[in-house]
Rosetta silent file (secondary structure, phi, psi, omega in degrees, C-alpha in Angstrom):
SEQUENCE: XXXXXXXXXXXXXXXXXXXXXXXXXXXXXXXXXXXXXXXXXXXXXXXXXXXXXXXXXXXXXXXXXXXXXXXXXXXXXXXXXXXXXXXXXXXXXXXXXXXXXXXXXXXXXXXXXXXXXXXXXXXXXXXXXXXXXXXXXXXXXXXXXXXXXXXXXXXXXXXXXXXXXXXXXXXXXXXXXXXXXXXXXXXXXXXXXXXXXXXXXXXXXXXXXXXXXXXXXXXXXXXXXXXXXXXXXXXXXXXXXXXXXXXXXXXXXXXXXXXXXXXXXXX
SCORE:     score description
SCORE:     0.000 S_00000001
   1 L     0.000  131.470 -170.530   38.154    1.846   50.336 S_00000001
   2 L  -105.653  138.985 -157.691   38.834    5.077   48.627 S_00000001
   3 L  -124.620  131.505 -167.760   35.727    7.567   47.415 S_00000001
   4 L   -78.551  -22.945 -159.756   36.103    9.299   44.451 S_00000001
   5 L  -131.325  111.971 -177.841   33.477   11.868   45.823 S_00000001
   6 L   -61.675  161.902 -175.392   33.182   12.969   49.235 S_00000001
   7 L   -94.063    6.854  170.073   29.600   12.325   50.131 S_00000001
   8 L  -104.427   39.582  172.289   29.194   15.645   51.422 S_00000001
   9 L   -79.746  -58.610  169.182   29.790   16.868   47.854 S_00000001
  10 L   -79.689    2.867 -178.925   26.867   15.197   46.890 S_00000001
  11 L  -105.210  -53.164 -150.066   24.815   16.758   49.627 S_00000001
  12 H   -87.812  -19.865  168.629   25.651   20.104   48.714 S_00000001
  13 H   -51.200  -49.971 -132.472   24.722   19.250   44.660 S_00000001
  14 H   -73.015  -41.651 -139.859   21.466   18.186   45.673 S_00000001
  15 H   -86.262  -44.834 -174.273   20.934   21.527   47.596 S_00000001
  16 L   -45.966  130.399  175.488   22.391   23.841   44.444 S_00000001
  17 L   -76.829  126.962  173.297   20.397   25.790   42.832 S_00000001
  18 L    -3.682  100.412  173.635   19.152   25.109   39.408 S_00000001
  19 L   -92.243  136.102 -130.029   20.410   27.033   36.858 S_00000001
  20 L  -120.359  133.415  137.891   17.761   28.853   33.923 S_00000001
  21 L   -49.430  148.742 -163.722   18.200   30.261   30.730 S_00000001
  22 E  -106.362  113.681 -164.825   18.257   33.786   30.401 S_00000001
  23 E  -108.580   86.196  172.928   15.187   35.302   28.092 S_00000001
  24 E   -73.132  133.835  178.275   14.491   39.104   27.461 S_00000001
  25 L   -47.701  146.455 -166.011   11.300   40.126   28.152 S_00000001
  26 L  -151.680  125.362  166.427    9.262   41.422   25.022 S_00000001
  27 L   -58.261  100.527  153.552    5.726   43.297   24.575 S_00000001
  28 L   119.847   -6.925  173.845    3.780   40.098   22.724 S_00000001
  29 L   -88.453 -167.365 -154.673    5.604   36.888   23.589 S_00000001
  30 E  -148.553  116.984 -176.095    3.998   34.450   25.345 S_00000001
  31 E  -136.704  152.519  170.744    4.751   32.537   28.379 S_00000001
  32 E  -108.169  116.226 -179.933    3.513   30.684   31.669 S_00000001
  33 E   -89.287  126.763 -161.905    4.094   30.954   34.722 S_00000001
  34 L   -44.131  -10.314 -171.694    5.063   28.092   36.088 S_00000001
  35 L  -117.127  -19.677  151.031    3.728   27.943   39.470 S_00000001
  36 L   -97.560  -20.665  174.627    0.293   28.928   38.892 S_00000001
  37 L    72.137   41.144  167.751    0.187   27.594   35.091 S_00000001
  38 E   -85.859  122.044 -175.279   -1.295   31.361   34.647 S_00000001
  39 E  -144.014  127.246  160.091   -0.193   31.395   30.564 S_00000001
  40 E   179.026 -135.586 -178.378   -0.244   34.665   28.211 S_00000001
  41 E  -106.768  149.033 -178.546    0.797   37.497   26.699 S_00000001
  42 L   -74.415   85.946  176.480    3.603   40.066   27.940 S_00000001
  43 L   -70.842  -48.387 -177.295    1.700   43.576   27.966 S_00000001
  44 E  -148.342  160.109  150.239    4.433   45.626   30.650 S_00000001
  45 E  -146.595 -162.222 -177.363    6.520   45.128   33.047 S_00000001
  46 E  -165.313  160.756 -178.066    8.400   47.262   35.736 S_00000001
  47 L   -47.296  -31.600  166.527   11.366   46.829   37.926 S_00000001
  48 L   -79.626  -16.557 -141.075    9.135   44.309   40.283 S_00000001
  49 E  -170.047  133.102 -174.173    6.993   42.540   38.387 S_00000001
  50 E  -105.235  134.712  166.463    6.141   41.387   34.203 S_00000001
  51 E   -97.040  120.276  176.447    2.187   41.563   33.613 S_00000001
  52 E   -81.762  161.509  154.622    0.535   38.613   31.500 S_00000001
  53 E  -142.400  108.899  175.507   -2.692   38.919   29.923 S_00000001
  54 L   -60.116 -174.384  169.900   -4.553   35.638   29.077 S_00000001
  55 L   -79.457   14.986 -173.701   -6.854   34.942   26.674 S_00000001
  56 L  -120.050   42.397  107.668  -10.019   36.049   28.570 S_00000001
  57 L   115.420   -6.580 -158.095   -8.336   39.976   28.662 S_00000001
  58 L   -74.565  140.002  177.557   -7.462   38.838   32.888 S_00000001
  59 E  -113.069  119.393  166.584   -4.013   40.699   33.793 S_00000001
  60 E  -140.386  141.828 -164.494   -1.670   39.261   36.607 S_00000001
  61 E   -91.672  132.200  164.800    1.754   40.491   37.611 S_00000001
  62 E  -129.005  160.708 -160.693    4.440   38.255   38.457 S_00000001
  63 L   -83.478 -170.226  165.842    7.829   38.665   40.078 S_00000001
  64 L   -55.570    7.264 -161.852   11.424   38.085   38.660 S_00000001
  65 L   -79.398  167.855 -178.666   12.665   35.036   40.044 S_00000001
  66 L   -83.781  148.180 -146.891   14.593   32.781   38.231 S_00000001
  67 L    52.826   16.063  167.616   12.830   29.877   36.359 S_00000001
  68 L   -78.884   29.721  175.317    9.594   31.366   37.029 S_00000001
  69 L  -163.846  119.961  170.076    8.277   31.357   33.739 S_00000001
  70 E   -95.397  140.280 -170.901    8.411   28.588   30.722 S_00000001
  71 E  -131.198  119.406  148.395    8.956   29.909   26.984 S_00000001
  72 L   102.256    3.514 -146.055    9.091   27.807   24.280 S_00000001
  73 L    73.672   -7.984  162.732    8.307   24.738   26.800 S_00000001
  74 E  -119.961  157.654  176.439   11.252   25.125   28.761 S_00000001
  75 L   -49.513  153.103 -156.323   12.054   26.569   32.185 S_00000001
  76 L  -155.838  143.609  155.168   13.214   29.853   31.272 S_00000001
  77 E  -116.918  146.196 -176.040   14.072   33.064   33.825 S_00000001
  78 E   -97.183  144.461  171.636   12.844   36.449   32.043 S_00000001
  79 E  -151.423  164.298 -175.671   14.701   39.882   32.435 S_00000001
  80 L   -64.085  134.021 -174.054   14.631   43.226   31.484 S_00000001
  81 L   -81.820  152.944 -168.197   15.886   44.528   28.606 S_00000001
  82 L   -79.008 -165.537 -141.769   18.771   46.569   28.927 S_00000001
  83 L   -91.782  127.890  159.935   18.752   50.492   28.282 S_00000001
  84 L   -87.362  178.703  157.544   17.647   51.309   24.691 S_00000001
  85 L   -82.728  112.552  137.767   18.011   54.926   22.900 S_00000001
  86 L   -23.618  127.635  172.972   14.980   56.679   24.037 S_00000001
  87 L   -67.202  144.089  164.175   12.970   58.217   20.258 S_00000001
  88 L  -116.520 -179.945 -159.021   13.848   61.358   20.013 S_00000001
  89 L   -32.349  -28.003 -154.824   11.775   64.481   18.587 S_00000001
  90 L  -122.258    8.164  178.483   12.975   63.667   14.915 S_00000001
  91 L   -88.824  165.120 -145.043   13.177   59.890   15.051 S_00000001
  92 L  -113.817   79.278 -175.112   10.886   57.858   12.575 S_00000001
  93 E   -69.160  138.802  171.831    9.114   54.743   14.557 S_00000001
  94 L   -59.101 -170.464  172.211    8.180   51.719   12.688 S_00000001
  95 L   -69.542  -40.201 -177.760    5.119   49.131   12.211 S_00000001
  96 L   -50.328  -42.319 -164.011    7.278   47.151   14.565 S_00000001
  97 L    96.830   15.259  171.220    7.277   49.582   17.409 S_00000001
  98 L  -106.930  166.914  166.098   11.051   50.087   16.850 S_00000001
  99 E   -91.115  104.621  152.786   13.188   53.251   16.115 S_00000001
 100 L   -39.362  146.872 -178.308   13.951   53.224   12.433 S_00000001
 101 L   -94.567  145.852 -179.722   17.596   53.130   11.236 S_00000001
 102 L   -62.825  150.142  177.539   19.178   55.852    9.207 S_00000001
 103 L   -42.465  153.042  174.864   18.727   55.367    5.399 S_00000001
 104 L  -149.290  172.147  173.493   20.870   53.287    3.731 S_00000001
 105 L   -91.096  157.429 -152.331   21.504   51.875    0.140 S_00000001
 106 L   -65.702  166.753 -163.001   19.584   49.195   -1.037 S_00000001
 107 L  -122.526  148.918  172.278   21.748   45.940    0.462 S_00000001
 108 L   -87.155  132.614 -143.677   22.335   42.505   -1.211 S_00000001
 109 L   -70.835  159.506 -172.633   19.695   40.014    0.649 S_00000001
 110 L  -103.260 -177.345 -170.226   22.268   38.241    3.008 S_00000001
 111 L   -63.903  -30.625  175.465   22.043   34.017    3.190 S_00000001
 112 L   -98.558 -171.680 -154.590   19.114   33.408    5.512 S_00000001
 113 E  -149.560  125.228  178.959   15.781   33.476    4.790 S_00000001
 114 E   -88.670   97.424 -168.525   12.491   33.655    6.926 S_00000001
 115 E   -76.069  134.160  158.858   10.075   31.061    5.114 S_00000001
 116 E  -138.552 -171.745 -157.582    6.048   31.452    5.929 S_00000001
 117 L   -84.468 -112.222  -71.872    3.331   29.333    3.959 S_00000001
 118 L  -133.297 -171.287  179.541    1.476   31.922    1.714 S_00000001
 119 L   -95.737  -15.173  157.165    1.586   35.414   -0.260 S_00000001
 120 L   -56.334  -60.957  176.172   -0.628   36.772    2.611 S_00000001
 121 H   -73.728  -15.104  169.697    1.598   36.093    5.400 S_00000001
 122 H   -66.057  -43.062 -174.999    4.582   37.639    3.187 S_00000001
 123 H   -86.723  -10.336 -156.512    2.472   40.605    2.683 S_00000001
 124 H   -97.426  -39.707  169.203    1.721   40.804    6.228 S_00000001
 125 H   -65.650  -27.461  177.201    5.387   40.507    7.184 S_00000001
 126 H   -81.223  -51.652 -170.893    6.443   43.294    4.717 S_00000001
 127 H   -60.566  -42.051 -162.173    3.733   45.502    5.832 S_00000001
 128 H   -83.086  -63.637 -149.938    4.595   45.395    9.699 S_00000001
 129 H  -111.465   16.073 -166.925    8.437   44.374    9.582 S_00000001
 130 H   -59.965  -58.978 -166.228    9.315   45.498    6.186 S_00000001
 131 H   -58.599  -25.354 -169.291   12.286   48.300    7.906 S_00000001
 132 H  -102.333    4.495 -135.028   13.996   45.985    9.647 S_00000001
 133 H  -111.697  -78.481 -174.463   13.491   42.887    7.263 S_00000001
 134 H   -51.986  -54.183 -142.118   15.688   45.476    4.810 S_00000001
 135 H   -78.598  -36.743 -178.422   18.110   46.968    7.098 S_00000001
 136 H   -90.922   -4.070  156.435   19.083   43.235    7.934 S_00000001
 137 L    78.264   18.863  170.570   18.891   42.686    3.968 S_00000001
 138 L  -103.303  134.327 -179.705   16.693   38.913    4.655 S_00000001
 139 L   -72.172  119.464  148.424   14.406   37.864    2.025 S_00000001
 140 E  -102.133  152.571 -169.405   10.921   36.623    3.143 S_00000001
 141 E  -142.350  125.941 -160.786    9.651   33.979    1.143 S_00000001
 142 E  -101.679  160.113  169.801    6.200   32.118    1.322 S_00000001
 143 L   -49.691  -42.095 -156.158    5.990   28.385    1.035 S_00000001
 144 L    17.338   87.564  177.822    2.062   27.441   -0.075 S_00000001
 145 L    76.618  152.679 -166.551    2.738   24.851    2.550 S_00000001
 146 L  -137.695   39.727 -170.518    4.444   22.991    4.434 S_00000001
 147 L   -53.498  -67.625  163.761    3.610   19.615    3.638 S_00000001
 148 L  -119.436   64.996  159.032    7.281   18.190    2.882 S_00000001
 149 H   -20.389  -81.369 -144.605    8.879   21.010    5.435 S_00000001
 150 H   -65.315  -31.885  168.473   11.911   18.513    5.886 S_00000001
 151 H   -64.503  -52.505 -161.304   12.782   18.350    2.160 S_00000001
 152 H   -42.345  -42.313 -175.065   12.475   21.775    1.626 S_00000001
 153 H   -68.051  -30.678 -176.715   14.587   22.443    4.248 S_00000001
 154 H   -83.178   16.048  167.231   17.536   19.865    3.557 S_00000001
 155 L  -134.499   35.525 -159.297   17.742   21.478    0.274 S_00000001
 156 L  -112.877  -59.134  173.192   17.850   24.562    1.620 S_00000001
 157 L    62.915   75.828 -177.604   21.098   23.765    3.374 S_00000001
 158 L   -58.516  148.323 -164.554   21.133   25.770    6.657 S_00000001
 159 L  -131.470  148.645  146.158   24.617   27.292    7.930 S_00000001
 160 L   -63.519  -21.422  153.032   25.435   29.202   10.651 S_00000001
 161 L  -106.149   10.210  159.092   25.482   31.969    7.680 S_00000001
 162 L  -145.683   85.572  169.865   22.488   30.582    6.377 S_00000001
 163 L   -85.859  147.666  158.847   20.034   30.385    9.033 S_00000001
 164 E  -105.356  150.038  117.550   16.358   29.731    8.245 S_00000001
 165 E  -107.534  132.576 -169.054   13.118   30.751    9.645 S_00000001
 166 E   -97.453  149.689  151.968    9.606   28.855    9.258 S_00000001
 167 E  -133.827   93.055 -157.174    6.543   30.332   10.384 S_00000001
 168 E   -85.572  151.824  172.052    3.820   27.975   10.464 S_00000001
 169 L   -77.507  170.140  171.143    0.220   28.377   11.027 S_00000001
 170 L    46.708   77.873  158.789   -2.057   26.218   13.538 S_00000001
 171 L  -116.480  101.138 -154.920    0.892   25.219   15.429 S_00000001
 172 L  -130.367  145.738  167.219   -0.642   23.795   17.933 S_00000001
 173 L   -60.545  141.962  173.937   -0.385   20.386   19.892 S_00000001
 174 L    86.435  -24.326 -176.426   -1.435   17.238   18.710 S_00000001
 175 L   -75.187  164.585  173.217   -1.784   19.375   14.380 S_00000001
 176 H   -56.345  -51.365 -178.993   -0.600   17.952   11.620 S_00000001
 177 H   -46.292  -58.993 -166.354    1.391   21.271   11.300 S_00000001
 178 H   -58.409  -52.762  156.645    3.322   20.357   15.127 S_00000001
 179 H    -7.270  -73.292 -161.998    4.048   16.879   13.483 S_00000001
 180 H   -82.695  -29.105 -165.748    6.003   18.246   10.741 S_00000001
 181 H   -91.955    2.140  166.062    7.681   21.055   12.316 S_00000001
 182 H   -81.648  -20.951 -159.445    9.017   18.328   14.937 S_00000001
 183 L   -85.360  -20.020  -57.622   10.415   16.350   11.736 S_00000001
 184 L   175.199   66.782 -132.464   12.378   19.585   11.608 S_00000001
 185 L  -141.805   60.919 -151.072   15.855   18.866   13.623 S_00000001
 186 L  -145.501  146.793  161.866   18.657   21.573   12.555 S_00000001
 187 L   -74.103  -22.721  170.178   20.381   23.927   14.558 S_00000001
 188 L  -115.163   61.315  171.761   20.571   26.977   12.532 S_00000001
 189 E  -124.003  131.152  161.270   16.915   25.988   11.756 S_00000001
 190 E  -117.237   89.894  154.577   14.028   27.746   13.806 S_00000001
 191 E   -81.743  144.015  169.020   10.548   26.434   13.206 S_00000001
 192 E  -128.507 -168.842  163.363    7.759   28.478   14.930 S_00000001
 193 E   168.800  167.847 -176.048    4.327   29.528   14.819 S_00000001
 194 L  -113.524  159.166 -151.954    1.044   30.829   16.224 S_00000001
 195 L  -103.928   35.441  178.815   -2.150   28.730   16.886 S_00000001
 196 L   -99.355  143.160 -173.188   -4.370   30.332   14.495 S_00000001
 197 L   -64.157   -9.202 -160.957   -5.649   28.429   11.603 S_00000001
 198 L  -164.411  122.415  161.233   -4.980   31.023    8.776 S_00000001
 199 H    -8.083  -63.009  166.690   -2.706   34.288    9.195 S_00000001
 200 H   -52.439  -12.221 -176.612   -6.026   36.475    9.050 S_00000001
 201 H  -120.171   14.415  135.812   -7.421   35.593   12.501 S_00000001
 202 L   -45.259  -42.363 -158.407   -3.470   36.577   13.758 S_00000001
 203 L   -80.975  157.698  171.524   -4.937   40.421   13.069 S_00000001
 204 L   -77.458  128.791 -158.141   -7.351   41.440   15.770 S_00000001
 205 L   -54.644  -15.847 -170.198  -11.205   41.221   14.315 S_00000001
 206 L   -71.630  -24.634 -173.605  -11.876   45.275   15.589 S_00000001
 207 L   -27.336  -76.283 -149.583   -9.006   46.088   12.458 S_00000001
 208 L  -124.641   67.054  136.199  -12.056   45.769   10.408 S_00000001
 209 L    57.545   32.852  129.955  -14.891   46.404   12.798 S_00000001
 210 L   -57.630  157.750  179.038  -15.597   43.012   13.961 S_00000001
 211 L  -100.363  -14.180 -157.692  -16.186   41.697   17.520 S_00000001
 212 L  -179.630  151.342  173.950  -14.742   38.220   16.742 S_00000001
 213 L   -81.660  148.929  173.618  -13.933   36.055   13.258 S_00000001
 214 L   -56.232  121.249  162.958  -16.774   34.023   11.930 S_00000001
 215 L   -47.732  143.982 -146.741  -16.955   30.683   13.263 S_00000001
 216 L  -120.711  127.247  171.846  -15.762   28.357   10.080 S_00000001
 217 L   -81.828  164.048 -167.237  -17.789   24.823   10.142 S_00000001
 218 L   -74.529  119.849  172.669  -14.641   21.795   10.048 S_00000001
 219 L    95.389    9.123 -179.135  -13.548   21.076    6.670 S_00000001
 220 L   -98.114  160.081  149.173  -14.611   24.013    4.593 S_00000001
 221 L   -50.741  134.809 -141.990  -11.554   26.283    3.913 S_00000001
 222 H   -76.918  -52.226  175.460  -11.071   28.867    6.530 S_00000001
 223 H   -70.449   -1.207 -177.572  -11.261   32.516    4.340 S_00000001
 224 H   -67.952  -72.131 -153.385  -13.894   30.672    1.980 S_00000001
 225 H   -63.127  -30.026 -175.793  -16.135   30.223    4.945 S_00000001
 226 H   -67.399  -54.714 -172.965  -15.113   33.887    6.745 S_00000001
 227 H   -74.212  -11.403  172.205  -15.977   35.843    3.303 S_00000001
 228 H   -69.946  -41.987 -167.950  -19.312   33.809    2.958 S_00000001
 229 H   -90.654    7.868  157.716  -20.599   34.781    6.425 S_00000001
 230 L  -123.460   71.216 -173.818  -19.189   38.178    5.966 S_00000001
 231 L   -10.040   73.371 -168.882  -20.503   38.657    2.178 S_00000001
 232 L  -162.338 -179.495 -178.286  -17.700   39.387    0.609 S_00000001
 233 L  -149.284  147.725 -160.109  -14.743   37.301   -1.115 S_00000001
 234 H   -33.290  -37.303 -172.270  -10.982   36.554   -0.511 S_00000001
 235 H   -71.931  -37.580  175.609   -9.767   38.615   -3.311 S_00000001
 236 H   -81.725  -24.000  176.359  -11.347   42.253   -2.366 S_00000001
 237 H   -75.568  -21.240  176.524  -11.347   41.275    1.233 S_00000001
 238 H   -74.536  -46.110  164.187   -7.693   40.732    1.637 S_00000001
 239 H   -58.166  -43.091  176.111   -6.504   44.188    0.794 S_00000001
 240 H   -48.042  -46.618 -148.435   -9.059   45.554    3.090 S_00000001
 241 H   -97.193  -15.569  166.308   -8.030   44.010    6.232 S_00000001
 242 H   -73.235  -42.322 -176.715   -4.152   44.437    4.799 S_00000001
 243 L   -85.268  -14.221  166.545   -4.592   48.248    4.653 S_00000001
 244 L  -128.095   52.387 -177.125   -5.507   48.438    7.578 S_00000001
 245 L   -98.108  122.154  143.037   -3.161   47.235    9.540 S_00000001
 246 L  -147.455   36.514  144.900   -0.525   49.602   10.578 S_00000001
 247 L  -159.915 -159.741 -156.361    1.454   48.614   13.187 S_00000001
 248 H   -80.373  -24.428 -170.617    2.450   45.820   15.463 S_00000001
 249 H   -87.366   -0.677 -166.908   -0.558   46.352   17.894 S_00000001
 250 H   -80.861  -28.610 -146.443   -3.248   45.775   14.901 S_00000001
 251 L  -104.329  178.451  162.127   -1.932   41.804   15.515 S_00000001
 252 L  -111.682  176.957  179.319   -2.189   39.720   18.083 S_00000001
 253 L   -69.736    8.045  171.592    0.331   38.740   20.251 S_00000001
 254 L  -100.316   -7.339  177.106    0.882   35.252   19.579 S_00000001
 255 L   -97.110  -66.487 -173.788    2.004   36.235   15.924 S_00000001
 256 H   -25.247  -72.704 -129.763    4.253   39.391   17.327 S_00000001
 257 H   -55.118  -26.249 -179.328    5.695   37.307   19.689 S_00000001
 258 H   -77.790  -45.972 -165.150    6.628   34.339   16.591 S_00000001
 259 H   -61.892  -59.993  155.260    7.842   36.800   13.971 S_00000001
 260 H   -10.914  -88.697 -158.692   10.243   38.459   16.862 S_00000001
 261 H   -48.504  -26.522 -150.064   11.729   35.244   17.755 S_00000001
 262 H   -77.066  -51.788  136.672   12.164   34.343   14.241 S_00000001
 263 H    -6.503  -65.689  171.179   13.650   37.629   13.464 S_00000001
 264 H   -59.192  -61.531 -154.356   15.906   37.481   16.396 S_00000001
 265 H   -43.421  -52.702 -177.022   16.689   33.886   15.389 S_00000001
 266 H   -78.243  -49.208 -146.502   18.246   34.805   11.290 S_00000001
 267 L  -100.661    0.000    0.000   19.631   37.942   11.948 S_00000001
């Protein structure tokens, strides 16, 4: 009887090692490592070792191996990014954390488009990511919701030259919000998002000399209830905490870490 497959062929698959996607490492995304289920944010790394910081402020360094770390929900191996241009004396760094690009003339917005739900999160994107948002000429555009996501999107009509990115709030397991952005099934489509209920508790509460956001009782509307227990009201309070934001470190890192991908993802 003749074997299509020797069987020690099938000995030596078993033994091969996996192979990982390859992921560069980024100050603010957010990953777990897989073998302790140790999950946070990327603060540094160095040729041995990337340092996480959870949500209790704890820092732990882990090494380089491949598949050690899931992003996105999948096994993932992280690496270094390769050699940038160092700023030099006269260069102009962004909100971003990036080296501004030399001026240019204004550009015609190209086909994709980063979608988030409100005029807050728009302004918030513009404030921080406004240089490179132009220099790559894509339009942000908010939503007010994302209730029927899946229409919006099929009439949207994503391309490979018209990529979209959503950036949804609360995206969390088990929300309404995860629901919809699973209904969501496109290839040059990225939905993402961070697991805060409202944009505002992305910036970190010291911006505007808080220790922490006001707890919100369940079913009131989330800045209604924040400007009651800090006497004050959504329209004058939103420019405060908007001015004083001014860079990428004002936020926290589970919103860096979404806008990035989404960013990478259109342009």
């Amino acid at each position: 009887m003749a074997y299509e497959r020797d069987i020690l062929d099938d000995f030596a698959d078993a033994r091969r090692q996996p192979t990982y996607r390859a992921v560069e490492v980024a100050v603010g995304m957010v990953v777990e490592h897989r073998a302790s289920g140790f999950c946070g944010d990327v603060v540094k790394w160095s040729s041995e070792a990337v340092t996480l910081r959870d949500r209790h402020g704890q820092h732990r360094h882990f090494g380089w191996q491949d598949g050690a770390f899931a992003f996105d929900g999948c096994p993932v191996s992280l690496h270094r990014p390769t050699a940038r241009r160092e700023a030099g004396p006269t260069d102009r760094i962004t909100a971003s954390g990036s080296i501004a690009g030399p001026a240019q003339p204004a550009r015609v917005a190209v086909g994709s488009r980063i979608w988030v739900e409100g005029r807050h999160d728009a302004e918030l994107l513009e404030l921080v990511w406004g240089d490179e948002l132009r220099e790559a000429a894509v339009v942000v555009e908010p939503q007010h919701g994302i209730d029927d996501l899946a229409g919006a999107v099929a009439s949207f009509r994503p391309s490979p030259s018209r990529r979209l990115g959503v950036l949804v709030d609360h995206l969390v397991s088990g929300s309404k919000e995860q629901r919809i952005a699973a209904g969501v099934v496109d290839a040059n489509v990225l939905v993402t998002g961070h697991p805060f209920v409202d944009v505002w508790a992305g910036i970190r509460p010291s911006v505007v000399g808080i220790d922490a956001w006001p707890e919100v009782p369940k079913g009131r509307p989330w800045k209604e209830g924040v400007c009651a227990a800090l006497g004050t009201d959504v329209a004058t309070f939103w420019p405060t905490i908007r001015n004083r934001v001014t860079t990428y470190a004002d936020l926290r890192p589970e919103l860096v870490g979404a806008v990035e991908r989404l960013l990478d993802f259109v342009t």
